[in-house]
C-alpha positions, -999 to 999 in steps of 0.1 A, spaced: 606 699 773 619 725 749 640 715 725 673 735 703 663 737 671 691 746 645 688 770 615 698 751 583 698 773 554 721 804 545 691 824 535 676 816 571 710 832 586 710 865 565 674 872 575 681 872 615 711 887 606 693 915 593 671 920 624 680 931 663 713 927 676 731 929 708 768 925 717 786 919 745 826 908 755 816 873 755 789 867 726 768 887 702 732 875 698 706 883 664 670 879 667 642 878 640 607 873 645 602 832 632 600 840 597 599 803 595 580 773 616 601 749 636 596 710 633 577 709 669 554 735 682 578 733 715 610 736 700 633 770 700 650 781 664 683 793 677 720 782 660 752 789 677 781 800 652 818 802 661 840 821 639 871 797 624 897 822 643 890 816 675 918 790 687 916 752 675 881 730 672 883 722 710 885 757 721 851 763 697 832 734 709 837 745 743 827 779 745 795 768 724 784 738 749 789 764 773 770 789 758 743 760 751 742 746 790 731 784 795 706 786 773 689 754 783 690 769 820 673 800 809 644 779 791 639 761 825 630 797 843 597 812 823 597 835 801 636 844 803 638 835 765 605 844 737 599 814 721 580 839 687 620 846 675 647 829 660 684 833 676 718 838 667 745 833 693 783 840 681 804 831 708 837 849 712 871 839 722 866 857 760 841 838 765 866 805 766 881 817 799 848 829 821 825 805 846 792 801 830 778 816 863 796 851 849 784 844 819 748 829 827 731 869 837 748 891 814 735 866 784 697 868 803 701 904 806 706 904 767 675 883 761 654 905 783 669 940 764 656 919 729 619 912 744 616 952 739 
């Protein structure tokens, strides 16, 4: 099973930040090759980041589990995310309101337009 794996460092953020990007209404994602190895050869280097103005800590936590239950859905279908690049996913405050089954193709559509 595939495992999140979280980045840790600043200077691990500025690098993806650097890289591709892709934005949407409901989330922006940033990929970078893996500049760095994760713990387990499995595991997938992605960090979700909410921005302190978006609503109160409940309203953040929610929209990045959400975000998170997606992700783990696309790992289960093959090859929906590359494993070879490390992610970025801010979450925005639209995306509080929407059903993860809106949500759940526009963010695969992202990962698919970030394979090329």
């Amino acid at each position: 099973m595939v495992k999140l794996e979280s980045l840790k460092k600043s200077n691990q953020f500025q690098k993806a930040l650097k890289e591709k990007k892709i934005h949407s209404k409901y989330f922006s994602i940033f990929a970078a090759k893996n500049f760095y190895k994760p713990r387990y050869k499995d595991n997938l280097l992605i960090s979700f980041v909410m921005k302190k103005k978006i609503g109160n800590a409940v309203k953040r936590n929610k929209i990045r589990r959400k975000l998170k239950a997606i992700v783990h859905k696309l790992l289960k279908k093959k090859g929906a995310i590359n494993k070879d690049y490390t992610y970025i996913v801010f979450g925005k405050s639209d995306a509080y309101a929407q059903k993860q089954n809106v949500l759940l193709p526009l963010i695969e559509k992202s990962f698919d337009r970030l394979k090329k």
